[in-house]
N, C-alpha and C positions, 0 to 999 in steps of 0.2 A: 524907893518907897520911904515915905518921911513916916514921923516917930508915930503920929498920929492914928498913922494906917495901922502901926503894929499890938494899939490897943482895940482894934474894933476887928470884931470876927464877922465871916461872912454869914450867921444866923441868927447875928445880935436881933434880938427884937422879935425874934420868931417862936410863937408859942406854939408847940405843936401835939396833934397828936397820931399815934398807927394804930391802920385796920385792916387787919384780912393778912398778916405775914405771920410765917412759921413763926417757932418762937427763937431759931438761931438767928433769920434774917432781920426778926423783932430786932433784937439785941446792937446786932452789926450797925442798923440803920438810927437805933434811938443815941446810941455810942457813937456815931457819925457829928449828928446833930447837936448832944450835947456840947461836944468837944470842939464845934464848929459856934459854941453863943447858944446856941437852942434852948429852950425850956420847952421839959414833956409836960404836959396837962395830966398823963394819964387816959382822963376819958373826957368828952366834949365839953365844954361849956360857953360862956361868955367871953373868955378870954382869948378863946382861942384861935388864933389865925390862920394855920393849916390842917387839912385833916387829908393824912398820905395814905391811899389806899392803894395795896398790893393792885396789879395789874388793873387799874382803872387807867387809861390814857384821857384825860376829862379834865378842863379848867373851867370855873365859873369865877365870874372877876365883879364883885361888885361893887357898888359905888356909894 
C-alpha cells in the first residue's frame, strides 16, 4: 500500500445521512462512517449523497 492510500479513507467524500435505526445502532453506524472519511448531514439536504435507511434493501443510482 503506498503513502498515498494511507491519507484517503474509504468514505472520503461521502456526505451522509441515517433513518429508521435504534438509537444504539444510530450511534455504532454514524461512529462507523465518521471514522471511515464520512460526514453526517444530520438531516437531508443538498449535499447530501447518501441517505442509509434501516432495513430498506433499495439503490437508486442517478445520473
Amino acid at each position: 500500500m503506498s503513502t498515498s492510500d494511507h491519507s484517503k479513507s474509504i468514505f472520503d467524500g461521502v456526505r451522509f445521512v441515517l433513518s429508521g435505526f435504534d438509537s444504539v445502532s444510530e450511534t455504532q453506524y454514524r461512529s462507523e462512517l465518521v471514522n471511515g472519511g464520512g460526514t453526517n448531514v444530520g438531516r437531508y439536504d443538498p449535499t447530501c449523497t447518501h441517505v442509509i435507511v434501516s432495513g430498506c434493501v433499495y439503490s437508486v443510482y442517478l445520473d
